[in-house]
N, C-alpha and C positions, 0 to 999 in steps of 0.2 A: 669220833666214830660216825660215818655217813649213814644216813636212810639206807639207804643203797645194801653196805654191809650187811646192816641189822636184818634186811629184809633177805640180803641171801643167805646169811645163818638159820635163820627161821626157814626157810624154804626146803635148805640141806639137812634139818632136825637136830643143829648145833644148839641154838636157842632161841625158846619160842619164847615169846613176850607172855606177861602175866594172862594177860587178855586185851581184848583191842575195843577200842570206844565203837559208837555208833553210826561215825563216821567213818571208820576203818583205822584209825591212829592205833599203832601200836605202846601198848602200858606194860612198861617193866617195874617191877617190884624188886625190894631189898634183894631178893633170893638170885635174882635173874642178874642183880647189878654185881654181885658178889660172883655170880657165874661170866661172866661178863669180860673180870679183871681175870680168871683163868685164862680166860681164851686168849687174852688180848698178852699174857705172860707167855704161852706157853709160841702164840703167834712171832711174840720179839725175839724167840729162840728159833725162829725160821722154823718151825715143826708143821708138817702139812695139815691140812685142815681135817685130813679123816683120821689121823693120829690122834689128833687134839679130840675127836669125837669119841674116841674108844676108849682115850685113857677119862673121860668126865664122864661115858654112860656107858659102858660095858664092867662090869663087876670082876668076872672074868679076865678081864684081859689085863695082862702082866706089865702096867703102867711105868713099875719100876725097869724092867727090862727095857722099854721103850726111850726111858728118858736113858738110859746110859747107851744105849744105838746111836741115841741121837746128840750127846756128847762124844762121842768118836768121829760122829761126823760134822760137829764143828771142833774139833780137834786136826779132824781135816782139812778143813774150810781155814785155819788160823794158818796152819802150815803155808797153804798154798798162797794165802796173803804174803805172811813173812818171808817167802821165797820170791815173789814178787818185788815185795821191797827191795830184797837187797839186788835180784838185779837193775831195780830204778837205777839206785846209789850207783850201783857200776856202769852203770848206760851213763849215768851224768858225769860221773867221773870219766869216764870214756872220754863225755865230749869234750869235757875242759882238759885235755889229755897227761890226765892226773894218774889214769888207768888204761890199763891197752886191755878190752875183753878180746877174749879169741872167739872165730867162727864156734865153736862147740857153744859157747856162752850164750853166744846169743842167739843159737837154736835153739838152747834149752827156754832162757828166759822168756822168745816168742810161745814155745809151748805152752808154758805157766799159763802165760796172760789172754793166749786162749780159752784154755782151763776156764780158767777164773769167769773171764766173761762172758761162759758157756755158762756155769753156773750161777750167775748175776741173772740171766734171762731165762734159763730155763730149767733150771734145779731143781727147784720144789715141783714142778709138772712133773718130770720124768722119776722124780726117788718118789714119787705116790705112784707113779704107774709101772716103775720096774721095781723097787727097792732102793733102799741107799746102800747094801752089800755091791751089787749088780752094777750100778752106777758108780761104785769107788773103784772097781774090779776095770772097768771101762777105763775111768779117767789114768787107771795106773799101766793101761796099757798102752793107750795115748801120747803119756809121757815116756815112755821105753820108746817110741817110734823114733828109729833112727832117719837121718835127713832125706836117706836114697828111698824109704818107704813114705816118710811125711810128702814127698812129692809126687811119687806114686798114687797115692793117695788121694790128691788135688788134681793130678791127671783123670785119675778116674769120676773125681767130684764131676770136671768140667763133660768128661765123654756123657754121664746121664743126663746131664742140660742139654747136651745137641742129641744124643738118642731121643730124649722125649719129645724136643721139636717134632722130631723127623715121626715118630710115632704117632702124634698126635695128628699128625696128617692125614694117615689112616683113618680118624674119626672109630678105633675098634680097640679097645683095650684086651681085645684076647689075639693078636696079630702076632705073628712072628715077631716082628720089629717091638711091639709091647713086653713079649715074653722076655726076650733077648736085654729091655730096658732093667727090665723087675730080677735079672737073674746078677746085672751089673750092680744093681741096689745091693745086693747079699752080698757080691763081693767089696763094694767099699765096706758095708759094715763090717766085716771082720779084719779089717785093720784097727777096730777099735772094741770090736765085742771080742767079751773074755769066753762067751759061748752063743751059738745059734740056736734056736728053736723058733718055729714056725710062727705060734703063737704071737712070742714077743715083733717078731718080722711084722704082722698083723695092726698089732698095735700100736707100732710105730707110723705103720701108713696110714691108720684112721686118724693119728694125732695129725698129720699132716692137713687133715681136712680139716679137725673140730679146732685146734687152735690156729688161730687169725695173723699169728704170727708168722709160722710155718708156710699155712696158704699164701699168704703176702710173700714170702722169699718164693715158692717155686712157680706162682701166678705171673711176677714181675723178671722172671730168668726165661721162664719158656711158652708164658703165654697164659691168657686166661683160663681158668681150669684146669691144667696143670696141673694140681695138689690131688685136685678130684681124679683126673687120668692116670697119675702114677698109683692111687691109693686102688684105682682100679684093679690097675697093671700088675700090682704084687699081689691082688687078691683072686688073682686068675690064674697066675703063675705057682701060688703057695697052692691051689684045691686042684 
């Protein structure tokens, strides 16, 4: 366990140390180490960090309910492995031409592996910030995407990276050309959201700013600030 953790635990009111020397070192006692190995269990169960705070200091809050949410959703999470395996297996059998996969095969198992690698990088961010219902509801609509809409789709991806160019040239995120950007944002997302509301539209563009990730893909696609112009863009267009 790094410095680092320990000190963002403590910061977030996961777990404060016993008390901290005169130097500033943080002192954990029996009780905090003991608290310690909770977090770090309920962590290897991929449970996001404000879960893990409610179910260890809220009395209140229906702990047992939480941990069987969250067994559904790695119940989910094993699925979507196992369906990846076996398209591996068929992709290798493919090559050693042991197996002939058809077109439909191998649409679906690109999907998956999408999936998958959508939530290896960004899972636990977005089922803290929409739910894990919300984000299952998403990923199962994702996967219904038939090939004529998965490209549609990717059409529309590329058209908001050269709208936002073209917007940002503007220098004005309440512009015709900005609105028109933030109205094409709504429509990619409902090839994938099971429902729309403002709110969550909201949230989604401030993540683009606050996580480094995000900012990095639409900085490096249309230009510096970029992240910050679109999150503008849909926040001019939503009020």
């Amino acid at each position: 366990m790094s410095k680092g953790t320990l000190r963002y635990y403590d910061e977030i009111g996961l777990l404060a140390p016993k008390r901290k020397s005169s130097n500033g070192y943080r002192i954990y006692g029996a009780e905090e180490v003991d608290k310690l190995q909770q977090i770090l269990f309920y962590r290897n169960l991929d449970m996001p960090l404000d879960t893990i705070k409610q179910v260890l200091t809220d009395s209140h809050f229906d702990s047992e309910k939480a941990l069987l949410e969250h067994r559904q959703h790695l119940l989910v999470k094993k699925a979507q492995v196992d369906q990846l395996l076996e398209t591996l297996d068929k992709t290798l059998a493919n090559k050693k031409g042991e197996f002939q996969m058809s077109d439909k095969e191998k649409f679906e198992g690109f999907k998956k592996e999408l999936l998958a690698n959508n939530e290896t990088q960004y899972g636990s961010e977005i089922r803290e910030k929409h739910g894990s219902e919300t984000i299952e509801k998403a990923n199962q609509k994702f996967a219904g995407l038939s090939p004529e809409d998965y490209t549609n789709m990717q059409d529309l991806s590329a058209k908001i990276i050269k709208g936002l160019k073209l917007a940002m040239q503007k220098e004005d995120s309440t512009s015709k050309e900005a609105i028109q950007l933030a109205q094409l944002h709504k429509e990619w997302l409902m090839f994938t959201w099971p429902s729309y509301s403002k709110e969550a539209h909201q949230g989604l563009a401030q993540m683009y700013v606050d996580d480094p990730r995000f900012t990095r893909f639409y900085d490096e696609s249309a230009g510096t600030g970029a992240a910050k112009f679109l999150r503008d863009a849909i926040f001019n267009f939503l009020n």
